[in-house]
C-alpha positions in Angstrom: 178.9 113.4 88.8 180.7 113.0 92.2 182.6 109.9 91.3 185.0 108.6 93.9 188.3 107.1 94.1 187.3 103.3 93.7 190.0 101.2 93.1 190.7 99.6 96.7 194.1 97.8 95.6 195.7 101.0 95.4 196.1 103.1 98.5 196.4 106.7 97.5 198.7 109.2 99.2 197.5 112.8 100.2 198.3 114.3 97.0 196.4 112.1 95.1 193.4 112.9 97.0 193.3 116.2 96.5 194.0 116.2 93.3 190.6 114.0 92.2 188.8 116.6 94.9 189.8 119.4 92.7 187.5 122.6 93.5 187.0 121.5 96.9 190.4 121.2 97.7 190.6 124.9 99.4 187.1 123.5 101.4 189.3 120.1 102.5 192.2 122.2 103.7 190.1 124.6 105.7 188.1 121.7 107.8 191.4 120.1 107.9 193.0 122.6 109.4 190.1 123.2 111.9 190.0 119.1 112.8 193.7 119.7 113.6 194.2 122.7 114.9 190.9 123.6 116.4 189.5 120.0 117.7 193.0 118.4 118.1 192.8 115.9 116.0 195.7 113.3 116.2 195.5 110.5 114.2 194.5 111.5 111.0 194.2 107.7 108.6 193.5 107.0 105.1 191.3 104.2 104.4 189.0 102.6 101.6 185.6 103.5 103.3 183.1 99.9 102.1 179.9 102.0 102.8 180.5 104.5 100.4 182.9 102.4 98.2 185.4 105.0 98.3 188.9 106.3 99.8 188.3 108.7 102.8 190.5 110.1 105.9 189.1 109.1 109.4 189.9 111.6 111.7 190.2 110.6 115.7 191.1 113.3 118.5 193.3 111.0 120.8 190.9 107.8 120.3 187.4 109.8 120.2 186.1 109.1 116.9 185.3 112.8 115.3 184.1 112.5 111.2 185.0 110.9 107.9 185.8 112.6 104.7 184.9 110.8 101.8 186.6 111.7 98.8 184.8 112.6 95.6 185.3 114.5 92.2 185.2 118.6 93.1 183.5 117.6 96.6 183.4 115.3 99.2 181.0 113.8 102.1 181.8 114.9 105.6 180.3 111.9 107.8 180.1 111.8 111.5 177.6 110.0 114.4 175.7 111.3 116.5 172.6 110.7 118.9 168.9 111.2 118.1 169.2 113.9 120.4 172.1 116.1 118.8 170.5 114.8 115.5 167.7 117.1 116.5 169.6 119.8 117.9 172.3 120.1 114.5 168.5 120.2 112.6 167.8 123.7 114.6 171.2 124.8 114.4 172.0 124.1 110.3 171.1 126.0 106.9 168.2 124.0 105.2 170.6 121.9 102.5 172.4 120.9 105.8 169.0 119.3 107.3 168.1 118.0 103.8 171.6 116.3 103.8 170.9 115.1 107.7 167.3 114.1 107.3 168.4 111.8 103.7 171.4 110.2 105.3 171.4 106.2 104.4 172.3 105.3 108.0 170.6 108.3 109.7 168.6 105.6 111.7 171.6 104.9 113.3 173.2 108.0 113.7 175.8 108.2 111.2 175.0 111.6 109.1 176.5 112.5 105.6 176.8 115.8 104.4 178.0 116.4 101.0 180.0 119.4 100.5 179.9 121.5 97.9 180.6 125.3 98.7 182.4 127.1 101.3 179.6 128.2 103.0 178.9 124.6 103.9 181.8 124.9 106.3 180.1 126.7 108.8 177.7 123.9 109.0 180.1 120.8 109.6 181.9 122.8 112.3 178.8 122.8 113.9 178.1 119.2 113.3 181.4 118.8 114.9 180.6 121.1 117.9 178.1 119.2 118.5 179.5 115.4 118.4 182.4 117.1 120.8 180.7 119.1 123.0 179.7 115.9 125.1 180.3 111.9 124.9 178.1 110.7 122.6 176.1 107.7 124.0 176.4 104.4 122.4 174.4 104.1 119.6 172.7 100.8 118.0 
């Protein structure tokens, strides 16, 4: 259903990415947009993310670490880190799919969230994911 781009011994270029995102290319361009624009994003790098067995874009403001985007079929997974603390602050601050996404995360236990996203409304929830991981240095975690 949201199959991603799997084959690691071909590096796709941008177009080729949104393209297999499909529907949710409008959604990429728009938190793309906001990473760069609004959060200063300046390195921008695609990569074939192991975890998810997938190509995503890492996205770093100077060399602060900000999210992932993992690529998949009409959606994709926004992914970022945070600490237990902002874990439970983004879980008073989200819709209800947003915390269902949070509180089933593979890795949660170590801070790394996932967040699949399906709609545009789910925007308003990873910019708040990502006003949180920016609004202070996030501790080391595990």
């Amino acid at each position: 259903m949201y199959e991603k781009l799997s084959n690691k011994n071909e590096t796709p270029i941008m177009g080729e990415l949104l393209a297999h995102i499909g529907k949710a290319k409008e959604m990429f361009e728009l938190i793309d947009n906001y990473l760069t624009d609004e959060l200063k994003a300046t390195e921008k790098k695609i990569y074939f993310d192991v975890h998810d067995k997938g190509w995503a874009i890492s996205y770093h403001a100077k060399k602060d670490y900000l999210c992932n985007i993992v690529m998949e079929k009409n959606a994709f997974i926004f992914v970022t880190r945070l600490s237990d603390g902002n874990i439970k602050k983004a879980c008073g601050d989200v819709s209800a799919y947003a915390k269902e996404c949070i509180d089933n995360s593979p890795y949660r236990h170590r801070g790394w969230i996932e967040y699949r996203m399906l709609e545009i409304k789910n925007l308003k929830d990873a910019k708040i994911l990502l006003q949180i991981r920016v609004s202070g240095k996030q501790k080391s975690i595990g």
